[in-house]
Structures are given as structure tokens and as C-alpha cells.
N, C-alpha and C positions, 0 to 999 in steps of 0.2 A: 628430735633430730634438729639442731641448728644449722642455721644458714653461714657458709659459709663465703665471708667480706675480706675487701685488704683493709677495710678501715678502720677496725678494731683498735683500742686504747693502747696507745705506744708511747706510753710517757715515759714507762724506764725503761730501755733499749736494753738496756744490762741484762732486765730479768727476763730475758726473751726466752720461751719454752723452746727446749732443740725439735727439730721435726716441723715447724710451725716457718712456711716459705714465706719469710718477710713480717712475718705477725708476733709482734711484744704485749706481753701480760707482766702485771706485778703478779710479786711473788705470794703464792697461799692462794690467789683472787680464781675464780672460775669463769668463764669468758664472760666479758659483760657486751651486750651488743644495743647500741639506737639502731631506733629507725634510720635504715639504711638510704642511702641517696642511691637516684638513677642508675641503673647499671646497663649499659646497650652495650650488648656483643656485636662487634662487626662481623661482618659474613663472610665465614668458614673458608678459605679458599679449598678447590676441592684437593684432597691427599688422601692419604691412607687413613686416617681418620685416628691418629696417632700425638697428633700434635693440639699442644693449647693452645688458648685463644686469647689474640690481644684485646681488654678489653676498655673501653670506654667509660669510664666511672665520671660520673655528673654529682657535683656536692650540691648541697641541699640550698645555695643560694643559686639567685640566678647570673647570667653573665656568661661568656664564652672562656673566661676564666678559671673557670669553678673545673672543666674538662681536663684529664689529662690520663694519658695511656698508662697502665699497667700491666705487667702480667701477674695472672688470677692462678698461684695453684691450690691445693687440694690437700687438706691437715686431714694427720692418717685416721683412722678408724672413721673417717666421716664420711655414709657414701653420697652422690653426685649423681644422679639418674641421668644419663644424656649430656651432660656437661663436658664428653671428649675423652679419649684414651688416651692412657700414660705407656711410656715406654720402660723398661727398666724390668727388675723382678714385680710378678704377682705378690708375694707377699712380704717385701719392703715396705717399711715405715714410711719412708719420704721417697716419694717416685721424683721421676726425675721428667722433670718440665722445662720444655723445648718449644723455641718459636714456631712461627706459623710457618707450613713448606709452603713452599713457591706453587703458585696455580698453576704454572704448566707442569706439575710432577705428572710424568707419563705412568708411574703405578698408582695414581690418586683414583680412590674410587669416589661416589657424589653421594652426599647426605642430599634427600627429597625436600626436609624442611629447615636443613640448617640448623646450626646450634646457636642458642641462645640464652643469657643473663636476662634476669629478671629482676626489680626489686620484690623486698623481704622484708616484710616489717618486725621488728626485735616480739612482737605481743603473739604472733605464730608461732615463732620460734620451731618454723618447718620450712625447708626448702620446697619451693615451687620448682615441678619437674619440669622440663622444657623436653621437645617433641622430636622422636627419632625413631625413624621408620628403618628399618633394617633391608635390608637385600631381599631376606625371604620373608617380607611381612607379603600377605599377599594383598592384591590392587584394589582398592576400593569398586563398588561396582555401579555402571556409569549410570546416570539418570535415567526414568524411560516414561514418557506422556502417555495420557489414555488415548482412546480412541479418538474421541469429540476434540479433544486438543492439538492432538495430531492431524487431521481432518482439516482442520483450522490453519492449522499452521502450511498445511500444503494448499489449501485455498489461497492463501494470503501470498505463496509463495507465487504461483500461477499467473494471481491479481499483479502482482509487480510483473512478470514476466509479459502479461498480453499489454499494460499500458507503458513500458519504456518508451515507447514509440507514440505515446500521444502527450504524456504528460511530464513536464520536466524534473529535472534529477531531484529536485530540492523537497518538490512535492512527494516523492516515494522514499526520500533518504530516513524518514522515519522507521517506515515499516521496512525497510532494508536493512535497519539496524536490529530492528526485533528481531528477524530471522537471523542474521548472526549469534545474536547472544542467545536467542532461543538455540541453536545451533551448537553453539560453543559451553556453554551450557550442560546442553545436553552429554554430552561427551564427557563431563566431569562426574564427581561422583552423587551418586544418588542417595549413599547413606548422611547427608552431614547435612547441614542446615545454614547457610551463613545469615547472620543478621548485624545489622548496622545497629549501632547506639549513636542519638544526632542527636544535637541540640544546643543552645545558645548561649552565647557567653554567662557562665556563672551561674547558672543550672543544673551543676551539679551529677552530669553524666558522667565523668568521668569517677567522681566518687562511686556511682551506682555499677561503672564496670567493673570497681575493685569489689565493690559490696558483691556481686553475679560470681566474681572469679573466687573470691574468698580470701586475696592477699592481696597488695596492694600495687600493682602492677601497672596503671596507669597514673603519669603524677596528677598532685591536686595540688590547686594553694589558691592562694590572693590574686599572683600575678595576672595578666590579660594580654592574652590569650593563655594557658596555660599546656594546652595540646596544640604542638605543628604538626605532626604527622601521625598519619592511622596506623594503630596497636590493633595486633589479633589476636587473640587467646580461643585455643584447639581445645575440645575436654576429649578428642579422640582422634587416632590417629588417622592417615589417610587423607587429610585435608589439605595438603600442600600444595595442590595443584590450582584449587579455589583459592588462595591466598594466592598464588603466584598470578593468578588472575587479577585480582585488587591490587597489586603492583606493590603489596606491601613487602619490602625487605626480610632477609631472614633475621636479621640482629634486631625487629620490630614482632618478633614472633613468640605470645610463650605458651605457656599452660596453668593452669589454675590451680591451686592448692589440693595436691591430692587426699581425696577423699571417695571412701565405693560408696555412700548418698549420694553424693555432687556427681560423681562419674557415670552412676546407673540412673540419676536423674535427667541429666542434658548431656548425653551422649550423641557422640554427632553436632553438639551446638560450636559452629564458629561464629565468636563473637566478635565486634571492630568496634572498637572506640574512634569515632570521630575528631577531626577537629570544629571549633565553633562555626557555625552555619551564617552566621551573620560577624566573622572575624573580620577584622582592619586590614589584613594580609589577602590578597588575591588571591596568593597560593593555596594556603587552608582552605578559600570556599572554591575553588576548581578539586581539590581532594575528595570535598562533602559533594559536590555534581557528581562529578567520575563513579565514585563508591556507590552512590545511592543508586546510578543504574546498572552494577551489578549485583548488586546483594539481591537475599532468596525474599527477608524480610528486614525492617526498622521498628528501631524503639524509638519514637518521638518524647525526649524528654522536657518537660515544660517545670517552671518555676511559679509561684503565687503571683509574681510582679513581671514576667512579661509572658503569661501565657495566651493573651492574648496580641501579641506584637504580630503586626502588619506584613511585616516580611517573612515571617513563618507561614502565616497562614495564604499570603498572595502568593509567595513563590515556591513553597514547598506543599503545604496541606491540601490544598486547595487544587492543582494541577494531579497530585496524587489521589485525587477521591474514588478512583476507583481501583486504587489497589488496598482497601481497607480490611480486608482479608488478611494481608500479611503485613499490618500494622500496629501498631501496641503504642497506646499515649498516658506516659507515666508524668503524672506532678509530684512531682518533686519537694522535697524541702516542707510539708506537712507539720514538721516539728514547729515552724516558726508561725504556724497559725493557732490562733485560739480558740478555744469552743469547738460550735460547731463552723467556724469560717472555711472549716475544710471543705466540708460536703457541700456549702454554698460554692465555693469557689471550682469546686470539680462541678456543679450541677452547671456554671455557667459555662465552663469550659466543652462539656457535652453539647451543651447550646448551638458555642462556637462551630463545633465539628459538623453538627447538623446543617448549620448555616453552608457551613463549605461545601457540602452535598456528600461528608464521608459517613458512611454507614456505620452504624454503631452494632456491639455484637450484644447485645442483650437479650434477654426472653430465649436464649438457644437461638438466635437469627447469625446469620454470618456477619462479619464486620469486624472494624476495629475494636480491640479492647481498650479498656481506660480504665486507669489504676490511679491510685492513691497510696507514696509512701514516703518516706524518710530513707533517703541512704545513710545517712550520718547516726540514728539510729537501730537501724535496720528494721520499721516497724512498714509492714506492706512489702518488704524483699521477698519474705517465705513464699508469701503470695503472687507476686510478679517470677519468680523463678519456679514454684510447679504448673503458673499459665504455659511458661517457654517449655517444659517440660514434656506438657501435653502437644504443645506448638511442633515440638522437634520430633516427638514418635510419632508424630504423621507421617511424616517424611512427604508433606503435600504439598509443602509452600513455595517450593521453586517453580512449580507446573502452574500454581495458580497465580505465582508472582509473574512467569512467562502469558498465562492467560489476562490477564488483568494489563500487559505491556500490548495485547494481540489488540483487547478492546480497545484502548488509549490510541493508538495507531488505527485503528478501523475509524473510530469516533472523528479523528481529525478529517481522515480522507472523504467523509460524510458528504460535504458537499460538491467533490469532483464525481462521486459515483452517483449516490444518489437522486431522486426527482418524487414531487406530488405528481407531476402530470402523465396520461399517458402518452409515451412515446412513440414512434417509429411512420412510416410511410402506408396511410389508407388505401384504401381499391381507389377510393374517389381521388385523392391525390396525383396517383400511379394515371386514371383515365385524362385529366385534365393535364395532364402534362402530354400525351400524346393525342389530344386535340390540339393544343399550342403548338405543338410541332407539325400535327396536319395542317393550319391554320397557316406554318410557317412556307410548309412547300406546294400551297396550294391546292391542297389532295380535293377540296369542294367543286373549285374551278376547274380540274382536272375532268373530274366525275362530269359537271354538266358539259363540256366540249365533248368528252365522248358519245355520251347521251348526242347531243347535236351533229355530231358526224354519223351514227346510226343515222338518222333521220333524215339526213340527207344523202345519204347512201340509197335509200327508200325512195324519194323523192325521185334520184337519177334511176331509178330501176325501174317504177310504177307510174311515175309522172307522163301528161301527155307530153306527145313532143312538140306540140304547139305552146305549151306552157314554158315549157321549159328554154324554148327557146323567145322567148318572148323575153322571161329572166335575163337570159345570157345578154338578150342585147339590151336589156336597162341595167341592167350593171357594169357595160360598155359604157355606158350614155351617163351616168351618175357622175358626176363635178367631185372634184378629191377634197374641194374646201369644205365639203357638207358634212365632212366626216369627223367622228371625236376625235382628239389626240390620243395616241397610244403611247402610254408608260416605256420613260426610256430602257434600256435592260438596266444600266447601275443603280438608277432610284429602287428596281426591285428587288436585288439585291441587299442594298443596303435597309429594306423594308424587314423582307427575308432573316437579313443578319440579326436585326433589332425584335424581332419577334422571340425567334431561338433563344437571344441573351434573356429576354424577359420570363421565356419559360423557364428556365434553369435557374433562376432569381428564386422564383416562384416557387420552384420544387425545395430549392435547399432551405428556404425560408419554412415550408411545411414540415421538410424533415428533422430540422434542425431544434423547430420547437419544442421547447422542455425540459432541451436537453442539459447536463449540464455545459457550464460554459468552455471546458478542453475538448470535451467530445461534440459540442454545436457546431465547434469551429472546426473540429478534422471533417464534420460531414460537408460542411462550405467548401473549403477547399478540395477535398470528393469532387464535387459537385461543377469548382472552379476547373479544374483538372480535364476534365470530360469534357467541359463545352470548348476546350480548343481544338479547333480542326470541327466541328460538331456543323458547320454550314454549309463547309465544300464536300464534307463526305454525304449532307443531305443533297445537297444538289446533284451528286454523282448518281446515287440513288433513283432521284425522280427523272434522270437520264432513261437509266435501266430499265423502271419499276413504270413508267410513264403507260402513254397508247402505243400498243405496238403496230409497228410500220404497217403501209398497203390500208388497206379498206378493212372496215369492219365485217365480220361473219355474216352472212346471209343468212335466216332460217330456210325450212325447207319450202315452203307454201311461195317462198320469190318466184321461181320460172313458172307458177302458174299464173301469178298475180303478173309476170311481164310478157305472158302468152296471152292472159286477158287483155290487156292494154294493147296488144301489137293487134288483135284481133279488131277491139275497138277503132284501129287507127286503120287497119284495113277494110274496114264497113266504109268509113267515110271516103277513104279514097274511089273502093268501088263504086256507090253512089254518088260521087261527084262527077266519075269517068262516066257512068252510064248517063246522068244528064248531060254529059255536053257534045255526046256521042245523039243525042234524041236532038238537043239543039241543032250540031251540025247536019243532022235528016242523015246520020249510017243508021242510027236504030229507030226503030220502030218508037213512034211516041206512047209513052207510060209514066205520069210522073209520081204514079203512087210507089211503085217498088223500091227505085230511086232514093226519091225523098224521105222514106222509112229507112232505108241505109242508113244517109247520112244523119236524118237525126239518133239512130241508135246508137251509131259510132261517136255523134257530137256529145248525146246525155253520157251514156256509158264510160267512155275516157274518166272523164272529171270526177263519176262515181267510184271507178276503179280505183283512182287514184288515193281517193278521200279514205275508199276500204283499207289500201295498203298502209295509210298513214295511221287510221286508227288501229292497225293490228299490228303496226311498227312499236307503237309508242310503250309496249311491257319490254318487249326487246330491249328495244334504245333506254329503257329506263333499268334495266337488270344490266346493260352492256355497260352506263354510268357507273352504276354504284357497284360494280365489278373493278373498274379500275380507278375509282375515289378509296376502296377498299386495299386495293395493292398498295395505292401509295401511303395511304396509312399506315398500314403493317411494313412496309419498308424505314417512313419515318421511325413508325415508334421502334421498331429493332434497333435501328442507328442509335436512338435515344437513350433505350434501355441498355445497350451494352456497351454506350460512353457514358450514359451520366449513373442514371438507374441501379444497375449492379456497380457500380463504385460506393454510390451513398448508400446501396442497400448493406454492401459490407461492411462498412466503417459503422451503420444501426447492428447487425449482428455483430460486433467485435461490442460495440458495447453491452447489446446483452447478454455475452460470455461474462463482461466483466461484473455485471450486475450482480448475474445468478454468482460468481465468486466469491463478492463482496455480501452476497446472503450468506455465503457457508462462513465466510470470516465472521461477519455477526452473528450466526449460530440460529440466522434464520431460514427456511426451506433447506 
């Protein structure tokens, strides 16, 4: 079956065959055909699907020149797999061939992949079929991740979801991308495989994607750059949607020389010819960016004389080492080596790859493969095309090309999650921070005034009343300049305030150790947040929480111990009255009864008194540390529910994120 060209030998116009649209042969002669030049179809506008197509014929020099539109019809008995319907009768010689209909034809129904022109080399002497999915082909069916990957992928989705709020856009725009394409992706189809063909000016990729396709479909030559835009070739149908992804046009779209080896071999394989990786043109290498991060897998094709070039391996190999899985590193051009320069020169190339940190697949281990062939020859193709073979009836490579993108994106965000140290807020932390805050509102000083108000409480209850009034009038009689200065109130305050700040310093600096450096800082700020207002709400507190108003409690042994004393104080009056009742001659003289009164009531007092003080002093000292206690537990409340549960949440958000970024790792 030959290909059917407008550029066929037209030197006698005379002897043009009838039936033959625009095509002159000599007479007697049977069609002679060259190697054909470029043919790009431009994209089908949608119609009924009735009309030919104008196409873009490229001569075999270069130049903007060389282009110029034709219409392409169709010499009879020749058939055109997919190349467009004719109108006119079914069984006419010369159908009748009609422009392109208008896009907005309201009966136009839509071709999935578009029709397209391919070149044909005259030594096939078979037309390459180009791809058309019908109405009732049915849908390809969409991807679907295992367990572990899925797991992963909703880990990761989570991890971006709890840290928007701590870490900025730029730092998650990675793995926000992952999820997308893992995402959009998914939704596409599961039976096909896409793989990129990359590699560097004059490396001979493109000859190797005609050698894969079997016709000659992507051009080759001298010139430099020789591919500006990415070629995709389908070996099945259903892939239109993954192309329309790659952004590749339909008039850049074909299929491979049909054959059932080739077909039942790499079925499902979409393959992309690249432009050069290191081109002169910006736009070729933003194409080779773009493409390379969606495709399933790459064929990195290298040459004997730059297969070690600096820019492959810094900016493409080398960033890519963990996705050596769905990698393949072909050298190329083998025929121009001698001996054994081959295997030297792939053993150093191996070398290379190891250096990079990519995994090599040998011994049965996972990794990259690395081949050795000749496209120009075709010696090492049989072998690089049943690896793809085996590559594409996995149907694995997109899950683990999306696995291998989960890693790359976990690996970067490594040190916003991550830490050696252990993190979060100790017991002993937690207690030191509400001693500082005791410290802050006095709760010690607090404790021992109560302590001292019991005990003078005691004093006024059990004390004699000659003692006591003996006090009242030396503390009458005391000079005001003998006394210490008493702390203004603002200096205490301001004492107060600087305590508090220092505690909260204190804690976030504990909490914050280890942490990484987004999440140290959200606990700071935590921690800054809380201590505003954190002085006057303490001070309100030890309002509250202080000694409470009137006198302190009495135990129950008081009205005996001030019945003691009233007793003692009435022996002495009695025997004071009796002797001066004996002095003045009313009573009878006796100064023994008397005089044992008064000194019972003079010893007794003073012992009474001493009893009540030391059986005061558990009281008084249980009555302190009763209310050193309150104002503690008041501080630390205030403390714990402005600073404490702040910085303790912002440590639990990060352990959420942790344990996420384990299940993103695929560890715990």
C-alpha cells in the first residue's frame, strides 16, 4: 500500500493519469515516490466529519519558504485509514473533495484526536494510519492508585491543608502541584502509558523515535535545532485526552506504522519526541520543562560525546534521581564507536548515573535502565522496544511516576517538618512557668502575711491584756523615721509586669526548641499573643483569689484558751483587791491567799498565752499555705489558658503535621 503525496513527479503535465487530484506521471512509468517532506495537518475544525483537510506540506529544505498549503486528495483504489470522509458516491473513482467547513457548523460533530498527516518514507512504501476514535468506541478506563499510594496521597493532602496557615504559599506550591497532577491524572486513562523521548542537541532522539515508530515521523537532519515542537505517536486508541494534556496539537499527532508485532507489543504506549534540552530557543526548553512534568515516564537519550554534559546531569538527572523507576538512559550512536569503546563508554556512563544518586535496574533491583544502541542502524532498538514493552503492560508507571513526584515534594519540605530533637512542652517547663508567674503576683509574700495575720489574731485572743497593751502604747510611741521605706505601688507593678514578660520569654523559648524554624516561630508568636492583657488579668485575680476580708478562722480550742486567759486575769485582779482590802484594815490580814492569786494569775497569763501561740503556729502555717496555694492556682490558670493552651496547640498542630508527613514518607 503506498503513501499517498501531492509531490509526486510532475514533469509531463500532459501525461497526467485521469482520477489522479493534481498528480502527473509519465507515461508507461508506475508511481515513483522520494522520501517525502514534512506533512502537518492543521487541526480539523469540528464538522461533520465530511470534509478534507488543508494541509501544510514542508519541503525537505529549511526556511519559512519551503511551506505552502495544499489540498491533499485521495487516488482511487488507495485506502486512507482515518485521513477524513469524502462526499459524493461510495463507489466513484474520484470523490469529490471539498474545503474545510466553518467551525461553527452547528451539525459538526468533534473528532477526540483530530486527524492528521504524517511523514512517509518512499522504503515503507505503507501509509502510517493516524488516530480516530469514533462516537462508539468506548472510554478508555481512568487510572486507579493502590492502597499505600492513595494513603499518601491523602496524607499529603491534609499536610498542605493543616500547614496553609503556618507556612507560606511558595513553600507548599510543590506539593500542591503534586496533588493536582496526581489528581488530573488520575481522571485520565489508565490503560496508556505516556513517555517522553529527551535529549540533546544531536543525539539522535529523534531518529530513535522514528526507529520506536517504524516510519519516519519525526524530522532528522544537520540543521540545529532540528525539533521545535513536541510530536506524539498513539500505538492505541483512547489517548487523546493525555495528549490534550501535553498541550500537544492535533496536526502534531500520529501513529506508527501499522503492524499486529508493533501493536500487540507497545499497546497503550504514547510516545513524545521532545525538543532539544539544552536548545538556543527558550521556547523548546520551557516545552522539555512543561512535558517532563507530565509524562508517565522518559527516555533519556545521550550521545558518546556529550553524555556526560553538565547540564543534563545538573539540571535534569540529577534533580530527577528519584524517579529512576520510570526512566530509561539510551546511548545513542554506538555505531561510531570502535571495539570495545562501547561498553567502556556506557560502564562510565553507569558511573555517572550513580554519581547522580539514580538507581540503576540491574541484578532484578528497581531503577533505571541503560541501554546501548544505534538508531541509524537499528542494532540495540529490538531490545530497547521489548524493555518499553514489558514497561507498558504493567500499566505501573504513572502511580509510581505520581509516587516518585509524592517523594520529591516530601524530600524538599524535609526541613519545615522535620527535627532530631525532641520537641514539645515538659512537666518541668509547664511547673517553672507557674512559679514565675507565682513569683510574679506574690503568691509567697501573700502565704506568709496570712500566716502572720493568724498569729496575730491569736495574740489578740490569748494574749494578756497587760501585754498587749503595753504593744498598743509602743507602737503609739515608735518615731515614723525608724521605719524602712515601703515600695512605691508603680515600681511594683512595673516589677510585676517584667517578671510575667520574662516568664513567657522563658516558656516559648522552651517550647519552641527544635522546632523547626515556621513552626518555632508560630509557637512565639502563641506565646507573644497570650501575654497581652496577661498582668492586669493577674492582678485582677490576686484581687479575687487574695486573704479573704474580716479575721481569720478561729479553731475550736480559742474560747477555751480565752477563758483561760480571762481566768488568769481575773486571779490577779482578785488578789490585788484582796490585798488592799487587808491593807486598807476592811479585811481581815492574810497575805498568803492573796499573794498566791496574784502570782498565779501573773505566771499563768504569760504561760497561757505562750500555749496558744505554740498551738497557733500549724494553723497559721496551714492558713498560709492555703492561700499562697489559691493564688498560685489562680496565677497559673490565667497563665495556662492565655499562654499555655495557645503554645500547647500550635505543638499539637504540629504533631498532626508530623504524624502526616510520616504517612507522606511511608513511614508509621
Amino acid at each position: 500500500m503506498t503513501a499517498v503525496t501531492d509531490q509526486d513527479h510532475t514533469e509531463q503535465a500532459g501525461n497526467a493519469v485521469p482520477g489522479e487530484s493534481g498528480e502527473g506521471r509519465r507515461d508507461g512509468e508506475s508511481p515513483v515516490e522520494e522520501p517525502l517532506p514534512e506533512v502537518e495537518a492543521r487541526a480539523e475544525p469540528e464538522g461533520e466529519g465530511e470534509h478534507a483537510r488543508v494541509e501544510t506540506v514542508s519541503g525537505p529544505e529549511s526556511g519559512p519558504e519551503r511551506d505552502e498549503e495544499r489540498n491533499v486528495s485521495e487516488a482511487p483504489g488507495r485506502a486512507r485509514a482515518g485521513w477524513g470522509r469524502r462526499r459524493g458516491d461510495a463507489g466513484s473513482g474520484s470523490p469529490e473533495v471539498v474545503d474545510d467547513a466553518p467551525a461553527d457548523d452547528d451539525s459538526a460533530g468533534a473528532w477526540d484526536d483530530g486527524l492528521i498527516a504524517r511523514r512517509v518514507t518512499a522504503e515503507t512504501e505503507q501509509a502510517a494510519v493516524m488516530e480516530v476514535r469514533g462516537n462508539n468506541a468506548p472510554p478508555a478506563a481512568p487510572l486507579t492508585y493502590d492502597g499505600p499510594l492513595h494513603s499518601r496521597l491523602d496524607a499529603l493532602r491534609e499536610l498542605v491543608g493543616l500547614s496553609r496557615a503556618r507556612l507560606d504559599s511558595r513553600t507548599l506550591a510543590e506539593a500542591g502541584q503534586v496533588l493536582d497532577e496526581a489528581a488530573a491524572r488520575r481522571r485520565l486513562s489508565g490503560q496508556h502509558t505516556v513517555v517522553a523521548v529527551a535529549g540533546a542537541t544531536g543525539s539522535g532522539k529523534s531518529q530513535l523515535f522514528n526507529a520506536l515508530a517504524g516510519v519516519a515521523i519525526s524530522e532528522t537532519g544537520v540543521r540545529r535545532p532540528t525539533t521545535a515542537a513536541p510530536i506524539a505517536c498513539s500505538w492505541s486508541d483512547g489517548s487523546a485526552s493525555l495528549i490534550e494534556r501535553l498541550g500537544i496539537p492535533p496536526r502534531l499527532r500520529r501513529r506508527p506504522l501499522q503492524s499486529a508485532e508493533s501493536e500487540a507489543q507497545l499497546r497503550g504506549l504514547v510516545l513524545v519526541d521532545l525538543p532539544d534540552h539544552d536548545s538556543a530557543a527558550v521556547q523548546h526548553r520551557e516545552h522539555v520543562d512543561r512535558i517532563l512534568a507530565l509524562v508517565d515516564a522518559v527516555i533519556w537519550v545521550v550521545d558518546p560525546e556529550k553524555y556526560a554534559d553538565a547540564i543534563l546531569h545538573e539540571r535534569y538527572l540529577r534533580p530527577m534521581a528519584g524517579h529512576a523507576e520510570v526512566m530509561f538512559v539510551v546511548l545513542n550512536q554506538i555505531d561510531r564507536l570502535p571495539g570495545e569503546a562501547a561498553e567502556q563508554v556506557l560502564d562510565d556512563l553507569r558511573r555517572l548515573l550513580d554519581e547522580d544518586g539514580i538507581a540503576l535496574g540491574e541484578y532484578g533491583e528497581p531503577g533505571a535502565t541503560v541501554l546501548a544502541l544505534s538508531a541509524l542502524t537499528g542494532d540495540g532498538v529490538g531490545e530497547l522496544r521489548e524493555a518499553l514493552g514489558h514497561f507498558v503492560t504493567e500499566r505501573g508507571a504513572p502511580a509510581r511516576r505520581i509516587a516518585a513526584d509524592v517523594d520529591a515534594a516530601a524530600w524538599r519540605l524535609h526541613p519545615v517538618y522535620a527535627t532530631g530533637r525532641r520537641t514539645g512542652l515538659s512537666e518541668e517547663a509547664r511547673d517553672d512557668f507557674a512559679d514565675r508567674l507565682a513569683d510574679a503576683v506574690g503568691a509567697t509574700a501573700a502565704g506568709e502575711a496570712a500566716e502572720r495575720a493568724w498569729l496575730r489574731n491569736a495574740n489578740r485572743a490569748c494574749g494578756t491584756p497587760w501585754l498587749r497593751l503595753w504593744r498598743w502604747f509602743g507602737d503609739r510611741r515608735e518615731p515614723a523615721t525608724g521605719r524602712l521605706p515601703v515600695r512605691a505601688q508603680p515600681d511594683e507593678e512595673a516589677t510585676a509586669r517584667q517578671r510575667v514578660e520574662q516568664a513567657v520569654r522563658t516558656l516559648a523559648d522552651r517550647a519552641s526548641a527544635g522546632l523547626p524554624a515556621p513552626w518555632a516561630q508560630a509557637v512565639r508568636e502563641a506565646a507573644v499573643r497570650g501575654s497581652q492583657g496577661l498582668p492586669e488579668a493577674l492582678d485582677q485575680l490576686t484581687a479575687r483569689a487574695g486573704l479573704p476580708p474580716g479575721r481569720p478562722p478561729r479553731p475550736g480550742w480559742w474560747p477555751v484558751a480565752v477563758l483561760a486567759q480571762a481566768s488568769m486575769t481575773l486571779l490577779q485582779i482578785v488578789g490585788g483587791l484582796w490585798l488592799v482590802g487587808q491593807i486598807a484594815g476592811v479585811m481581815a490580814p492574810n497575805l498568803g491567799v492573796p499573794v498566791l492569786l496574784m502570782v498565779a494569775g501573773i505566771i499563768g497569763g504569760p504561760i497561757v498565752e505562750w500555749s496558744c501561740r505554740m498551738a497557733a503556729r500549724g494553723p497559721a502555717r496551714r492558713y498560709g499555705v492555703e492561700a499562697e496555694r489559691r493564688l498560685r492556682e489562680a496565677a497559673s490558670g490565667c497563665g495556662r489558658a492565655r499562654v499555655l493552651d495557645p503554645v500547647a496547640a500550635e505543638l499539637l498542630r504540629y504533631r498532626e503535621v508530623r504524624e502526616q508527613y510520616g504517612r507522606v514518607v511511608g513511614v508509621g
